[in-house]
C-alpha positions, -999 to 999 in steps of 0.1 A, spaced: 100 -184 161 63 -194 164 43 -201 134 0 -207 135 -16 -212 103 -53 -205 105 -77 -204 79 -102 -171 81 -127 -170 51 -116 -174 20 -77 -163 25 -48 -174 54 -39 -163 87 -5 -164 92 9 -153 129 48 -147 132 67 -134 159 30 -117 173 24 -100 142 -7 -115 122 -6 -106 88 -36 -116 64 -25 -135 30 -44 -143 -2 -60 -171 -2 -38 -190 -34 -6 -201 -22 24 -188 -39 11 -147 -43 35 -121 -31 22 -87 -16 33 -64 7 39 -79 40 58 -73 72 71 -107 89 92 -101 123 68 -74 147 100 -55 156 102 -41 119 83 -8 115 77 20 90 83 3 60 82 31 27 96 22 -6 91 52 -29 107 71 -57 142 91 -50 127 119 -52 92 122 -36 85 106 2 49 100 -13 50 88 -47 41 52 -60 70 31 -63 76 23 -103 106 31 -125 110 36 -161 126 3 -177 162 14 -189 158 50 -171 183 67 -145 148 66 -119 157 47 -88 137 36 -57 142 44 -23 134 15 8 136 24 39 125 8 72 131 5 111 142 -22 133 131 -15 169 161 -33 185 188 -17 209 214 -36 184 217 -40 150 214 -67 126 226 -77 91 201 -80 62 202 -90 31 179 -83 1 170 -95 -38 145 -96 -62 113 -117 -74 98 -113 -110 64 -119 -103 37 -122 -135 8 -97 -134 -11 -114 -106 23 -115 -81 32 -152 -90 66 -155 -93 76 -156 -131 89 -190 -147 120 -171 -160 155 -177 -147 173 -146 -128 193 -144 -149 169 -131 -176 161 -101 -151 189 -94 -130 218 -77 -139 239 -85 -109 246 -113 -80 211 -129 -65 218 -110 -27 230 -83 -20 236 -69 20 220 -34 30 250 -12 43 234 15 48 222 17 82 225 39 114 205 44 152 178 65 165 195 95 182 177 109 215 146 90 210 127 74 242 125 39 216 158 30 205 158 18 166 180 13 137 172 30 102 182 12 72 179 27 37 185 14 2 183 31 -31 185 7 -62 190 -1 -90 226 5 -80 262 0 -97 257 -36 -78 219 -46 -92 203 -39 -123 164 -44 -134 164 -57 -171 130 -67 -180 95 -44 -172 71 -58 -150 58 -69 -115 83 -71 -88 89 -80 -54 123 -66 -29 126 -93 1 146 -84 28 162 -115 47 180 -124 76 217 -138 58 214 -175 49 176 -168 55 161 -159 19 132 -181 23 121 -167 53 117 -130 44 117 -102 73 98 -82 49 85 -80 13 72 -47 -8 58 -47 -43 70 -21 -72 69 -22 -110 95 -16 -138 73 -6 -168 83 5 -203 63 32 -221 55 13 -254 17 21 -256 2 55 -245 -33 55 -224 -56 84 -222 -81 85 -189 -108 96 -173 -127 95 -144 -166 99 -142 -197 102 -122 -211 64 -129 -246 66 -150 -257 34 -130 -283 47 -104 -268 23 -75 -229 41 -78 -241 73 -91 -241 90 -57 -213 70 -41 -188 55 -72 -166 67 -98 -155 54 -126 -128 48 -146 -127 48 -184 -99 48 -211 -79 41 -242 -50 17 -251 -30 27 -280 -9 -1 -291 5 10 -322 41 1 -312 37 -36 -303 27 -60 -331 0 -81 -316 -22 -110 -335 -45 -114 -306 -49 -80 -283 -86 -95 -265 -60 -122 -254 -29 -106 -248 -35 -74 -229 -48 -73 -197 -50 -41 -176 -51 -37 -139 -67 -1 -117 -53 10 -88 -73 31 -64 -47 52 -43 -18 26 -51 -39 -1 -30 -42 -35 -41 -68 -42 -16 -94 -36 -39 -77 -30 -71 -99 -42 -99 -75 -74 -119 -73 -92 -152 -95 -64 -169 -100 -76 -209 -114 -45 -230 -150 -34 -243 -143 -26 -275 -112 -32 -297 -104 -12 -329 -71 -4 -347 -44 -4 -326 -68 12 -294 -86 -9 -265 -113 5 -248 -119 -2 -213 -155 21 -210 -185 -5 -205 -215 5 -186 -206 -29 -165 -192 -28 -130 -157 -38 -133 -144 0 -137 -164 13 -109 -149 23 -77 -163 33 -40 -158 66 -39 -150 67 -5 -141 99 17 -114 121 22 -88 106 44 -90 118 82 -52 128 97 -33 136 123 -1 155 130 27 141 154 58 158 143 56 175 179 56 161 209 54 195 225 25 212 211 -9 200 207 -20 199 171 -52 202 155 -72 161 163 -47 160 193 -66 158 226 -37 152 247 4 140 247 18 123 283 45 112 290 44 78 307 66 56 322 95 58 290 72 66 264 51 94 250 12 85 246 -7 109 224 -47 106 229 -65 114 199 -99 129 198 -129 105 198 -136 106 159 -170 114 144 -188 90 123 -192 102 87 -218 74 68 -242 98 65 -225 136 67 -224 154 32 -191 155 16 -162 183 23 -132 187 4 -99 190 21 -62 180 8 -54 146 21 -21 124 13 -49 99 -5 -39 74 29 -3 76 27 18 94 58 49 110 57 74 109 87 85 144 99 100 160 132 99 198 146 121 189 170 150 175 151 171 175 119 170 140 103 136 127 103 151 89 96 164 88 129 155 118 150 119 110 151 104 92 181 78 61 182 43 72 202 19 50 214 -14 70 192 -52 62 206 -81 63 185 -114 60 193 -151 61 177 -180 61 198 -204 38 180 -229 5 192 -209 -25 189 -212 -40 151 -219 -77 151 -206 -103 122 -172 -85 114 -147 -60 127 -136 -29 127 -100 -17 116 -77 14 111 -67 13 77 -42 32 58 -3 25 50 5 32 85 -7 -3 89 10 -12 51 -25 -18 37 -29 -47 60 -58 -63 85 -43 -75 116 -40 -73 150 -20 -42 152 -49 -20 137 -81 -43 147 -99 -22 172 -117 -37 203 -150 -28 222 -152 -12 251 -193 -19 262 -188 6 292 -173 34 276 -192 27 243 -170 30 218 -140 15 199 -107 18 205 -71 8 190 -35 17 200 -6 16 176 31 25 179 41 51 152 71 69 146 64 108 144 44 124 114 17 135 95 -9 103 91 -38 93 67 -62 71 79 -95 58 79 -120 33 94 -127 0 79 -152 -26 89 -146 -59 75 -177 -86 77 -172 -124 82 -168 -134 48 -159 -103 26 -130 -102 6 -131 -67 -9 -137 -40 22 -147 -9 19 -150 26 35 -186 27 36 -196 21 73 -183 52 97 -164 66 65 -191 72 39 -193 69 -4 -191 98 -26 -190 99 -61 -167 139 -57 -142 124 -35 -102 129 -50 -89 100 -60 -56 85 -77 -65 58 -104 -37 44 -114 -40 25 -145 -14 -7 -153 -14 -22 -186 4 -58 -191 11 -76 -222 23 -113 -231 21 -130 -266 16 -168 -269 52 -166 -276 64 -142 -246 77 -163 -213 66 -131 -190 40 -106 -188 56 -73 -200 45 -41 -182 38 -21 -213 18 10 -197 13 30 -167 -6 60 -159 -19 79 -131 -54 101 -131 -66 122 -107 -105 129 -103 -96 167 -95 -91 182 -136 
């Protein structure tokens, strides 16, 4: 296995097995990262609901379900445990044992192979906690997946949180009253109730994260309140930190069926042993007015027509985008969504064609309905967004998801105290 380390602004470059994945620039931060190429379609969600965030109710009966595939004609043993991470994914200073009811590694059994599909796979699915594992403590954590013997060099890792429901937060999104968002942002206001926790120094010992669609490409970190009276913090400034590119609607694509031509489908061949399916050239939306239609907020779901069990019934196609558009100097242009797991790398970067004029990118994906968008990221920025091809606006439905952490001078590990999700559509 080949390893480059290159440095790339302000984070890390790190290529393995082909697959270039774009870390943090601090050593030592988990995230959501994919590590050997031949791993695909990574989900980790709740039991019940393909599309839900992935956090559980400290002491609850809720259970998460991870699932990926291994492109591979054979298959091969993994194993998988647990990191406590603190509320900026460092891995916490506690001993397992403090967090983990159960042995440090446990193997995923449950596994089986593509049937009738043109790319052979294997699907592996695991739903903890389980009668072997246990999560005792709220928080930040990380699932790794490993090779056996291999824990420190993880196939794949995926964030989720355990949180407890000790303070209550109330919510709401707005139209920003600063002139330069209040087209194109929206913010995100609210209320900490901390009547059941006994603190002596809240300004210092709470700290709230937002999520914008479950993302943490541009979640907004180590948020201290505006205001602080009894037993409440108020996160409601008229600063910036709360404010959010509004951004568009997801654009999508269905590919449950490889028989019949759905609506952005401009054409499905079969070629050589695999099926292509041609996209329509997509429209640039920067400076179109704003129309409301129901997206998956940049998730995708896998689903077959032709087929009973979507884990291993559904195919992999080779999908082409492409947006006409005058080559972009001093950055470059990407497919972003979780069909890429929120990541920038050479899977989803699209190239330029000068004679065709227009961009293009080809992915493998395994058979759907798909969110996606267009992202262009410029030599040096660390925050993208979907404002170039995609547009800003201040109506567009969101998920904020709101993440409220709490450790006394006394406490070893930041407790996840409070979650809560608002939509901008009341």
């Amino acid at each position: 296995m080949k390893i480059y380390l290159i440095t790339l602004f302000s984070g890390l470059i790190i290529t393995i097995n082909g697959c270039l994945i774009i870390r943090g620039a601090e050593p030592g931060i988990w995230g959501d990262d994919i590590f050997d190429s031949r791993i695909k379609t990574v989900q980790l969600y709740r039991e019940e609901w393909n599309l839900s965030y992935p956090f559980i109710k400290k002491g609850s009966n809720d259970r998460l379900m991870l699932g990926f595939d291994l492109i591979s004609d054979d298959p091969e043993t993994y194993y998988y445990s647990f990191v406590h991470c603190d509320k900026n994914w460092k891995e916490s200073s506690i001993f397992l044992s403090d967090y983990l009811d159960g042995l440090p590694e446990e193997q995923i059994e449950n596994y089986k192979p593509s049937f009738n599909t043109k790319v052979n796979y294997y699907h592996y699915k695991l739903l903890f906690p389980n009668e072997r594992v246990n999560l005792k403590l709220s928080g930040n954590y990380i699932i790794k997946v490993f090779k056996p013997g291999e824990p420190d060099k993880p196939a794949l890792t995926k964030r989720f949180m355990v949180v407890e429901e000790s303070v209550r937060i109330d919510a709401s999104v707005i139209r920003p009253q600063l002139t330069r968002f209040y087209n194109t942002g929206q913010q995100v206001n609210f209320i900490v109730s901390f009547s059941g926790i006994r603190a002596n120094d809240p300004y210092r010992d709470f700290t709230a994260v937002i999520l914008q669609n479950g993302k943490w490409i541009n979640a907004k970190t180590n948020l201290k309140p505006d205001f602080i009276g009894s037993n409440e913090l108020k996160f409601n400034s008229l600063s910036t930190k709360t404010i959010f590119p509004g951004g568009n609607e997801y654009r999508y694509f269905d590919i449950k069926s490889i028989r019949y031509q759905s609506e952005y489908i401009r054409k499905i061949d079969f070629v050589g042993t695999n099926y292509h399916v041609l996209l329509f050239p997509s429209e640039n939306r920067e400076f179109k007015s704003y129309f409301y239609w129901q997206d998956f907020n940049g998730q995708y779901y896998i689903a077959i027509q032709e087929g009973r069990d979507m884990d291993t019934d559904a195919d992999y196609v080779y999908v082409y985008f492409t947006i006409p558009a005058r080559k972009i100097e001093g950055g470059k242009l990407y497919i972003a969504g979780a069909l890429n797991n929120w990541a920038f790398d050479l899977n989803n970067r699209m190239t330029y064609d000068p004679e065709r004029g227009e961009y293009q990118c080809t992915m493998l994906l395994k058979q759907g309905w798909y969110n996606y968008e267009y992202i262009f990221i410029r030599e040096g920025e660390k925050n993208p967004e979907p404002s170039l091809f995609e547009g800003n606006h201040f109506e567009t439905e969101n998920d904020y998801m709101i993440l409220v952490y709490y450790r006394s001078s006394l406490d070893r590990y930041d407790r996840l105290v409070g979650l809560s999700i608002k939509s901008t559509i009341k």
